[in-house]
Backbone bond lengths (Angstrom), bond angles and torsions (degrees), N, CA, C in turn:
res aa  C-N    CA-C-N  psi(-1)  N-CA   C-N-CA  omega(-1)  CA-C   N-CA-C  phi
1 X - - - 1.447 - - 1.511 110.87 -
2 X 1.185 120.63 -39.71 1.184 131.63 -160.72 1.674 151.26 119.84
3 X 1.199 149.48 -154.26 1.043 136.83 141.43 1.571 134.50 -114.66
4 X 1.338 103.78 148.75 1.639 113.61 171.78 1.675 128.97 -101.00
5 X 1.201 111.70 121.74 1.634 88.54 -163.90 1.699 92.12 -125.16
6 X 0.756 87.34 -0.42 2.260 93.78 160.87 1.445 114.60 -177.55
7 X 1.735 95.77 149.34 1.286 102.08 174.32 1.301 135.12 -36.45
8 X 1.585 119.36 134.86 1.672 122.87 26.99 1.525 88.53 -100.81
9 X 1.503 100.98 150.31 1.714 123.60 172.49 1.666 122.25 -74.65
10 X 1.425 109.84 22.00 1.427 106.71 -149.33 1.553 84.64 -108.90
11 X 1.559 97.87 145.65 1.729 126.84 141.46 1.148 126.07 -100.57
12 X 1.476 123.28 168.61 1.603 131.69 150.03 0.943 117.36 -116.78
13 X 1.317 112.58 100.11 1.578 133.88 160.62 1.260 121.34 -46.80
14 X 1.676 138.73 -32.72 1.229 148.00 -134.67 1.472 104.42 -76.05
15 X 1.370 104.24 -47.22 1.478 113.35 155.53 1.505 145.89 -62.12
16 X 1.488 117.07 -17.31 0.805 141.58 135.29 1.333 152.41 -23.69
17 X 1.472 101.60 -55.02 1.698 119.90 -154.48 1.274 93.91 -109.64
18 X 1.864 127.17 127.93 1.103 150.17 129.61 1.180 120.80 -18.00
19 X 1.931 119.47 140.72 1.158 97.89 163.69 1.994 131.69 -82.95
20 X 0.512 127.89 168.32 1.640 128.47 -146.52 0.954 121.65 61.24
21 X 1.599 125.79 -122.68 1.671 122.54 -160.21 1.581 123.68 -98.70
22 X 0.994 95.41 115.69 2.117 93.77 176.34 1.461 102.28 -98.41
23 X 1.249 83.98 166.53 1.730 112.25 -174.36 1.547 96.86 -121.43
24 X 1.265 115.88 106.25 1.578 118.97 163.88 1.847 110.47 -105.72
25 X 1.143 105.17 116.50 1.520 125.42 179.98 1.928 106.16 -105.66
26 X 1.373 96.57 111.66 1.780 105.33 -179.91 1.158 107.59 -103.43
27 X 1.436 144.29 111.66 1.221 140.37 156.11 1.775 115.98 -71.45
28 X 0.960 126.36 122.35 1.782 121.24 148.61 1.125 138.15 -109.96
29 X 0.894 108.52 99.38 1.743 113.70 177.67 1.380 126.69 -77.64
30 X 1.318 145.22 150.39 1.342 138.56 165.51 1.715 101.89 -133.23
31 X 1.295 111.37 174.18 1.258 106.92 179.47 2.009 103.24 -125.40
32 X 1.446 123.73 -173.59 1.165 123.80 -158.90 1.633 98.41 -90.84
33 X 1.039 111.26 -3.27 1.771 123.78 -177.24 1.323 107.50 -47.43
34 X 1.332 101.14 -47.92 2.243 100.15 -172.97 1.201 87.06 -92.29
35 X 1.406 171.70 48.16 1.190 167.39 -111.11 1.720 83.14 171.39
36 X 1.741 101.97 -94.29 1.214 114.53 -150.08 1.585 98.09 -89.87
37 X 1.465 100.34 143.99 1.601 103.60 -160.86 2.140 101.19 -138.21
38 X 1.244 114.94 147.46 1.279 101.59 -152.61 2.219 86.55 -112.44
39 X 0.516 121.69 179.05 1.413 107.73 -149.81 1.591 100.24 -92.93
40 X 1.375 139.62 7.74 1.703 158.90 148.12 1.042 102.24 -49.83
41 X 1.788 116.55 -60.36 1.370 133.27 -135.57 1.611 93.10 -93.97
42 X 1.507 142.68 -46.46 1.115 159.31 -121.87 1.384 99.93 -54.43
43 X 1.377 100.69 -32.47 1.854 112.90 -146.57 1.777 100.70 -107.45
44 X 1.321 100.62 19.97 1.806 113.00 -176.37 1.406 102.71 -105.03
45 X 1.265 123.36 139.49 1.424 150.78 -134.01 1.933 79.77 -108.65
46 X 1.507 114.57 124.25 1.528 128.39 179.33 1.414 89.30 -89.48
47 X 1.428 104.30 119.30 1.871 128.77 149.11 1.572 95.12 -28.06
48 X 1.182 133.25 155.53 1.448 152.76 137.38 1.491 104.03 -79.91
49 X 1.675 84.36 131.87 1.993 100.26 -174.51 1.443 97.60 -132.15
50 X 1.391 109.11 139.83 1.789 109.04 145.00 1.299 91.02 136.25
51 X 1.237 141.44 -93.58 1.680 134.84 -173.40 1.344 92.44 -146.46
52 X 1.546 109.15 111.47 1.575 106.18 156.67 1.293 134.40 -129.47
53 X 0.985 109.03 40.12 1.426 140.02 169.06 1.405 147.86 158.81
54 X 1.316 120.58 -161.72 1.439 117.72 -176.14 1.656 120.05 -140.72
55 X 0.999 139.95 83.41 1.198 117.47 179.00 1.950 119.92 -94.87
């Protein structure tokens, strides 16, 4: 499908998908950025990453 590197995270599959069985493979990556914090930043509220939902 491709990649997303900012919101919104969405595809359309509809076109996509075979009839019978698909294989959907999700990678997520994050990087060490919300990790490592410089002593300004410390007190800044970390984004939520990884899968958070479904619509």
């Amino acid at each position: 499908m491709g990649m997303c590197i900012c919101p919104p995270y969405r595809y359309r599959l509809q076109k996509l998908l075979h009839a019978g069985e698909n294989t959907l493979r999700i990678e997520v990556a994050n990087t060490l950025a919300n990790r490592l914090k410089n002593p300004l930043s410390s007190f800044l509220p970390i984004p939520p990453t990884g899968l958070l939902g479904v619509e």
